[in-house]
Structures are given as structure tokens and as C-alpha cells.
C-alpha distance (Angstrom), angle and dihedral (degrees) to the residues before:
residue distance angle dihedral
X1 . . .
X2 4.02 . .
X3 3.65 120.1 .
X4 3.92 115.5 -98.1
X5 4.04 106.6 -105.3
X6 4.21 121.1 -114.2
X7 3.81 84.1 -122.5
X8 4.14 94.3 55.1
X9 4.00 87.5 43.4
X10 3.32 91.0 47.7
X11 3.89 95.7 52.0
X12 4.13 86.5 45.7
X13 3.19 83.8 57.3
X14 3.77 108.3 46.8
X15 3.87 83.8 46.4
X16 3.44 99.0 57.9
X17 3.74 89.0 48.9
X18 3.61 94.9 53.8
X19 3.64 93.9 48.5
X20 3.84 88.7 48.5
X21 3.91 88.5 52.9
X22 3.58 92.8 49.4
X23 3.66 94.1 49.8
X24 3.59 92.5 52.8
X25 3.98 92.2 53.1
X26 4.20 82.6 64.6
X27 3.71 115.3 28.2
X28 3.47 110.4 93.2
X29 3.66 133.6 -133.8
X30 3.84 127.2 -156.7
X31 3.84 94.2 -99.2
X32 3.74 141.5 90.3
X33 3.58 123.2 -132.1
X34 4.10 106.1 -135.4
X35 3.86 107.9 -161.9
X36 3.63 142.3 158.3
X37 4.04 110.7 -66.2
X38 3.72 138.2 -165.8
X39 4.16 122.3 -45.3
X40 3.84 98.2 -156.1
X41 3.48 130.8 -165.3
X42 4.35 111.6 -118.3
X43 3.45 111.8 -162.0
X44 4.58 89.4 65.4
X45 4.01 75.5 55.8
X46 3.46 106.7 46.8
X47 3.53 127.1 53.2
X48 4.17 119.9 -174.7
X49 4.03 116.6 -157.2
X50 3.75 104.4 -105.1
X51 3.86 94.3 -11.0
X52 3.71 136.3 150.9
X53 3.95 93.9 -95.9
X54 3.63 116.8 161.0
X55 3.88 90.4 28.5
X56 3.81 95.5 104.8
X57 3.74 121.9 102.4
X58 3.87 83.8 -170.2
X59 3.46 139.3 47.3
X60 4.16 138.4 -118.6
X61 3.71 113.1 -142.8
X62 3.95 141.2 -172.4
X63 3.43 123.4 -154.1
X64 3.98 124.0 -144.1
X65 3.85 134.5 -160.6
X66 4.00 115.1 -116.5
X67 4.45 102.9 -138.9
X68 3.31 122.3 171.8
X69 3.80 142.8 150.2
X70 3.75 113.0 -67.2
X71 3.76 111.8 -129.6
X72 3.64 125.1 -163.0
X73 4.38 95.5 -87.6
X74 3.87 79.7 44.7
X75 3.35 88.9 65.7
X76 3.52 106.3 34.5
X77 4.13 90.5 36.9
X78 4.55 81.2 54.0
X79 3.61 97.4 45.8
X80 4.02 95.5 42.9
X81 3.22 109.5 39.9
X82 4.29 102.7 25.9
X83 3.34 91.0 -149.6
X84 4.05 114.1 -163.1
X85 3.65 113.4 -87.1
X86 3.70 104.1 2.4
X87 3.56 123.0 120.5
X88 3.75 147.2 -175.1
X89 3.33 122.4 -138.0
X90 4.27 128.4 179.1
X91 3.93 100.1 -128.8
X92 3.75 92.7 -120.0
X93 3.54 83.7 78.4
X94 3.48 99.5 45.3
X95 4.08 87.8 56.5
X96 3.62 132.9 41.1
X97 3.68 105.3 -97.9
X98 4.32 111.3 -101.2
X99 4.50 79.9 24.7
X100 3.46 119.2 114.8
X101 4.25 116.2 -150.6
X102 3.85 90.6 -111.8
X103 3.78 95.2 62.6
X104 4.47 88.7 31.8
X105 3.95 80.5 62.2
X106 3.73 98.3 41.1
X107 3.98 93.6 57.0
X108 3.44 94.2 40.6
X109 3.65 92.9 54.7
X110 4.04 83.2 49.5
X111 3.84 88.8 54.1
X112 3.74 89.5 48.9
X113 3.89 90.1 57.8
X114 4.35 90.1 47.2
X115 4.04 86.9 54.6
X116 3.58 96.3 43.3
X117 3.89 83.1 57.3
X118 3.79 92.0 41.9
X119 3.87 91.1 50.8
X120 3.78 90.1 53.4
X121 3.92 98.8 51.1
X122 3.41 92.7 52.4
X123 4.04 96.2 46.1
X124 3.41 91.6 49.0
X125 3.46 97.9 53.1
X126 3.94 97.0 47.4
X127 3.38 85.5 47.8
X128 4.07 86.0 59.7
X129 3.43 100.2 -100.6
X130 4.28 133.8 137.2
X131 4.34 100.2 -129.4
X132 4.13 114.6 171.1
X133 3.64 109.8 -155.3
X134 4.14 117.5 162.5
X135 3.74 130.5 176.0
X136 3.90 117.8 -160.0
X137 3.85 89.2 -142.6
X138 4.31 140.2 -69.1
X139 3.89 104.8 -45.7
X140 3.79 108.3 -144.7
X141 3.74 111.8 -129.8
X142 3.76 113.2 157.2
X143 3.69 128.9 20.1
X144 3.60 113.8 -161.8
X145 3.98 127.6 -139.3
X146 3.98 93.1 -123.3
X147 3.65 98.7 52.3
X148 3.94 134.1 97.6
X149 4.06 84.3 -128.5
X150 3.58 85.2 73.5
X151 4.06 112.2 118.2
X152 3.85 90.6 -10.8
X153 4.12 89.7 66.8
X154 3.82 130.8 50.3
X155 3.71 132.8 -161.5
X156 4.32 107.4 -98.5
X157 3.79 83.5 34.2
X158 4.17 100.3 136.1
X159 4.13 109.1 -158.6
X160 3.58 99.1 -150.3
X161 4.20 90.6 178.8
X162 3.73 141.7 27.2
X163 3.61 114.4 -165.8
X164 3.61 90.0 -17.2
X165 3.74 92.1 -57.0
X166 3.98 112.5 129.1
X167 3.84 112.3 -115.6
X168 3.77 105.6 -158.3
X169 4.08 92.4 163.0
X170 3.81 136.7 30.5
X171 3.42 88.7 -113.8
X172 4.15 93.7 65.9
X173 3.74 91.2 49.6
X174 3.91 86.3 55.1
X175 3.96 100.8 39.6
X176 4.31 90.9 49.0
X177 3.63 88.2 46.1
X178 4.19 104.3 47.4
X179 3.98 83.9 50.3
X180 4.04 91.4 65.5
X181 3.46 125.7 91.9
X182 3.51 120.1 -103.1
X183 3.81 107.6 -97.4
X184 4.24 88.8 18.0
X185 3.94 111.6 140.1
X186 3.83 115.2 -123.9
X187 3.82 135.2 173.8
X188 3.55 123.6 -125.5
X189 3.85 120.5 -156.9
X190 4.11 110.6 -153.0
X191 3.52 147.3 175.8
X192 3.78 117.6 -128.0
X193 3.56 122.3 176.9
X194 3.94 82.4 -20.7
X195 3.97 90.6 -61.3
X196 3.72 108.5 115.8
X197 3.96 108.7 -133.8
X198 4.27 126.2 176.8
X199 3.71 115.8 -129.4
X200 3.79 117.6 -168.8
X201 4.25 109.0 -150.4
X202 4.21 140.4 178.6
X203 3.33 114.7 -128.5
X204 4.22 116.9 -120.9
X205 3.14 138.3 -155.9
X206 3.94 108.8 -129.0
X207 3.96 125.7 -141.9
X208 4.36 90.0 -118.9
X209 3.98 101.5 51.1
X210 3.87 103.5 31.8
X211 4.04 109.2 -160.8
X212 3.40 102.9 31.6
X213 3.59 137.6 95.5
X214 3.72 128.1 -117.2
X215 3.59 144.6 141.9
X216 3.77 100.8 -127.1
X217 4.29 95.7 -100.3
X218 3.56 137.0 135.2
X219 4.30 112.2 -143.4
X220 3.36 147.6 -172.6
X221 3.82 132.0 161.9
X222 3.47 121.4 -87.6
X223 3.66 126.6 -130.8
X224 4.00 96.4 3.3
X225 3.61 111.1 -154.6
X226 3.96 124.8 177.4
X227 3.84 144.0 153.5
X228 3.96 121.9 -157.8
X229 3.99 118.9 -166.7
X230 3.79 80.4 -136.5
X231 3.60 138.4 21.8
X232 3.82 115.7 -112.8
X233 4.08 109.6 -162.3
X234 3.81 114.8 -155.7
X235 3.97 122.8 -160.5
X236 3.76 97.0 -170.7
X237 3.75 97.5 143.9
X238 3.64 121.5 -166.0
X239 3.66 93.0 -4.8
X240 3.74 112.8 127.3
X241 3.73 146.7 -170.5
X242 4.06 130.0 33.3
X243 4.11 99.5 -85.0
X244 3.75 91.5 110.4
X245 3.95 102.7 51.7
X246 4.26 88.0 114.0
X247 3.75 94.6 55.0
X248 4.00 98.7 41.6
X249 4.05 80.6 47.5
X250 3.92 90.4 54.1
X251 3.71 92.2 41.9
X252 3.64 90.5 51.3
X253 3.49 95.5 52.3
X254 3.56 97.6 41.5
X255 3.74 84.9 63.2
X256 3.51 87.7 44.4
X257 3.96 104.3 56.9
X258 4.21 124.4 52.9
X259 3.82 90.3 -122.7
X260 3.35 122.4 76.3
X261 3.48 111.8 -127.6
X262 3.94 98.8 -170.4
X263 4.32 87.9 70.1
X264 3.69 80.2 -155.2
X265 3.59 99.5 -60.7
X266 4.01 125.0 139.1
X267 3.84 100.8 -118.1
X268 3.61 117.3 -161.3
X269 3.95 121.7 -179.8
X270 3.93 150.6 147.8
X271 3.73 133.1 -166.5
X272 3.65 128.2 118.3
X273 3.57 130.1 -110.0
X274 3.96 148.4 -108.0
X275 3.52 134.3 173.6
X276 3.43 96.7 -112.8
X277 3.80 82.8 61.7
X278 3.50 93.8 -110.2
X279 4.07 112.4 157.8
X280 4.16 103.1 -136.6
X281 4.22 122.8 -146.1
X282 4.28 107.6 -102.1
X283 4.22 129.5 -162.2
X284 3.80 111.3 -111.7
X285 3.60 98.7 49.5
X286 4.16 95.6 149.8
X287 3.75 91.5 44.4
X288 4.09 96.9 56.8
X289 3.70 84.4 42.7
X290 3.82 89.8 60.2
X291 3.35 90.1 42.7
X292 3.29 100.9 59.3
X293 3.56 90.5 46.9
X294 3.77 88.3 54.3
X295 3.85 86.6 58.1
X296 4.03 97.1 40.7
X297 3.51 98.4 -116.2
X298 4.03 114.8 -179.3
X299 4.03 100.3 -145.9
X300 3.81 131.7 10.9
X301 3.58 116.6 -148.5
X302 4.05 119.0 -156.2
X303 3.82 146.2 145.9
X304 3.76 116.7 -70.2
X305 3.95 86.1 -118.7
X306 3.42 91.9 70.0
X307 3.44 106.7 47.7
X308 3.70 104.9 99.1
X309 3.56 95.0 60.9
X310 3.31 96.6 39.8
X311 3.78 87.4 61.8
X312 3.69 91.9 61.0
X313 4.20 91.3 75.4
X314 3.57 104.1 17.4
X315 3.48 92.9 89.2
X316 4.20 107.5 164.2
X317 3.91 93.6 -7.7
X318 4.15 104.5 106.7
X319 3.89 117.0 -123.6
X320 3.61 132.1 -142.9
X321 3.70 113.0 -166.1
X322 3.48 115.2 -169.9
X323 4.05 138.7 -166.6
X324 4.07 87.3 -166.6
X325 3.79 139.3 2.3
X326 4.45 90.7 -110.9
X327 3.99 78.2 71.4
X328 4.07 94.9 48.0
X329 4.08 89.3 53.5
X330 3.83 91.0 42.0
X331 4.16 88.4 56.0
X332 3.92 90.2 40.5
X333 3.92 92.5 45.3
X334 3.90 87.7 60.4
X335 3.99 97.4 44.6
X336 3.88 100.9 117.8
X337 3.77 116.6 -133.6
């Protein structure tokens, strides 16, 4: 039997290391890759009744996260070569634990649709204007398997109070809670069954948002009421979640005011939104830097809270970190021309 030839073994061999290579471009692994996303323009996405669109000689933009399943050169590719910005991420912390990703997306579209509302209350009334917007309390939707809701919460539960403090939106219930300490006691007021009961909690810290407190619930406000002197349409596609509540606020306001408060400056920004105008601390805070960066923005805007990591990447692109939106138009009313 003749010997196989150097040029046949090395064919074998380059074959099975192409077919190894290709393999590893599809099988997946159990983590996400987090990355830097999209910086997109506002004002081709937003549209305000009878507004001063097409005025700006700048531009408003959010900034996005890139996820996706992590294949096997994901992985490797991440771990090797660390490059800047890219992350791995096991999928149970990508989801609430017990959650599956169709119902993640469908309440994070939902959220989407409360800050859109919350960004246009508080435009309107910097810009002057008299906007009603009322929430009849935190709608429980979700109760997750890790949290000290668990068997002492139930789904259409609406807490109306926490620690005596009036929760009128989801957003309340979520601000009063984040502030506690991890492990802190606090006493929700709800509506079950339209009997009003007091449930004393601890605070946890859950696997998917390490360092802050929660209870292990999914919320959104209950009976949402609001009237707008003027309708604001928003094209925002399959953009999801509440992280860009300060920039659609700025964007609406921009086209809400005869001076343009962009002075021709590409604005890029995250943070969500209250209706006290209060700019709240997001996830992904290197990526939209980089992202912005990608797109050449001139200033960043973001909550105070996430300042020090945003520092790490941002490199010669200026930051404006923000506890409310008030601050944001003070900084851009000074930016000389």
C-alpha cells in the first residue's frame, strides 16, 4: 500500500481546517455578543405637529447596543483579541431569569411607548406649554423567580405607594426603588382585586443588573392617560426599550422652540426619562460611547451615574452628564457659535 503524498496530507489537512472554521462561524455558544450599535439621527424620526423641523443646523442622536448570539469565533475572536467595546454576556443575564426573549422584547417595546410619552410632557412644558399626563399606579406584569416579590406579589397587582410615596407612573415605582440599598426594607402599597393591601419587602440584588436594588418585577403604568397640545409622530422602528427618553425630549423640543439649540453640533446621548425631567442611569454605556465616536458626534450627553465608565472610551469626545434635562439646555444655551 503506497505512502500517502505531503501534497494529499496537506490538502486533508487544509480541509479539515476550513470546515472547522466554518463550523465555528455557526455553532452557537450560550453567550451574547454586546457591541457598539447604531448612532441615529432624530429629527428623520420624529416629526412635531406644526413644529420647527428642518430648522436645525445640527443633529440629535441616540445611540443603541449591537447583541447578538455569540458563535464559536465570537468567542474565541472576544477572548483573544479583547477588542474595545465588545462583550460577552451568558443569556441569563441578558433575560430576566423564568423570561423568554419574545415576552423581554414585548415589554420593552411597551416601555419604549411610556418614555416616548414621558419625553413629550416634559418638552412641552419647557417649551412653555400646559401637557396632562396621569398614571393610575405601577401595573405588575412579570414576577421573576429570583426576586423577593416572588409569592408575596401577583401579576395585575397595581403598587399605588412605596414608603408612603405616591406612585402615579411605572417610572416612580422604579426611580424610589433603585435609590435603596440593597437588602433595605420598604413597604409597598397595592391594589389587588381593588382591595388595597401593604406588603413589607427586602430589596435584592438580581443576577442581570449587578449593584442595584430591585424586587424581582416587571412594570408598567396602569391606566395611562395624557393630552398633548400637538401630536408628535415617532418612526423609531425596531428600536426598543426606554434608554433614549433624554434625546427624543431634546429632539422634541428642538422642534418645538425657534432657536436651534444644537448650534450645529452632532449631539449624541442616552439616559432615560421622567416627568420631573430627571435623566435615569442605562446598561451599555461604553458601547453608545463608541458609537458615537463611530459617527463623529461633537458632545455626548448622559446621566451623572454613568459618567465614570463612560470616561474609560470617550477618549477626546466631550461629555455632558446630566441629573435632569434643565441642566442639558443650560450647557447647550452657553455653546458659542
Amino acid at each position: 500500500m503506497g505512502k500517502i503524498s505531503f501534497k494529499k496530507k496537506l490538502t486533508r489537512l487544509f480541509g479539515v481546517l476550513l470546515i472547522i472554521f466554518i463550523l465555528s462561524h455557526f455553532v452557537p455558544t450560550p453567550f451574547y455578543v454586546m457591541a457598539p450599535g447604531i448612532a441615529q439621527e432624530l429629527s428623520p424620526l420624529i416629526t412635531v405637529e406644526n413644529g420647527y423641523k428642518g430648522q436645525s443646523s445640527g443633529d440629535f442622536m441616540l445611540t443603541a447596543v449591537a447583541s447578538q448570539r455569540a458563535t464559536v469565533w465570537d468567542y474565541l475572536y472576544i477572548k483573544v483579541a479583547e477588542p474595545l467595546g465588545y462583550e460577552l454576556e451568558l443569556m441569563e443575564q441578558q433575560l430576566p431569569e423564568g423570561m423568554d426573549m419574545d415576552r423581554y422584547i414585548e415589554l420593552m417595546s411597551e416601555m419604549m411607548d411610556e418614555s416616548k410619552l414621558q419625553a413629550q410632557a416634559v418638552a412641552f412644558e419647557k417649551a412653555g406649554y400646559q401637557v396632562e399626563i396621569n398614571g393610575g399606579g405601577a401595573l405588575v406584569v412579570e414576577i421573576l423567580k429570583e426576586g423577593s416579590a416572588k409569592g408575596k406579589l401577583q401579576n395585575d397587582d397595581v403598587i399605588i405607594a412605596v414608603n408612603g410615596e405616591k406612585i402615579e407612573m411605572a417610572s416612580d415605582a422604579v426611580n424610589i426603588i433603585s435609590s435603596k440599598e440593597i437588602g433595605e426594607k420598604i413597604q409597598l402599597t397595592i391594589l389587588r382585586d381593588e382591595e388595597k393591601k401593604n406588603i413589607t419587602l427586602k430589596t435584592v440584588e438580581l443576577k442581570n443588573n449587578p449593584g442595584k436594588a430591585s424586587i424581582g418585577i416587571m412594570i408598567r403604568t396602569s391606566n395611562l392617560d395624557y393630552e398633548f397640545p400637538r401630536e408628535v409622530k415617532f418612526d423609531t422602528r425596531n428600536i426598543i426599550g426606554p434608554s433614549a427618553g433624554g434625546v427624543f425630549t431634546l429632539e422634541i423640543y428642538n422642534q418645538l422652540v425657534k432657536n436651534d439649540i444644537t448650534h450645529g453640533k452632532k449631539i449624541a446621548g442616552t439616559g432615560t426619562i421622567n416627568l420631573e425631567g430627571e435623566l435615569g442611569e442605562i446598561d451599555g454605556i461604553e458601547q453608545k460611547i463608541l458609537a458615537a465616536k463611530k459617527a463623529k458626534a461633537d458632545l455626548f450627553i448622559l446621566p451623572i451615574e454613568n459618567e465614570a465608565d463612560a470616561r474609560k472610551v470617550s477618549g477626546d469626545l466631550t461629555l455632558v452628564p446630566a441629573e435632569n434635562i434643565e441642566q442639558v439646555l443650560d450647557y447647550l444655551a452657553k455653546i458659542k457659535l
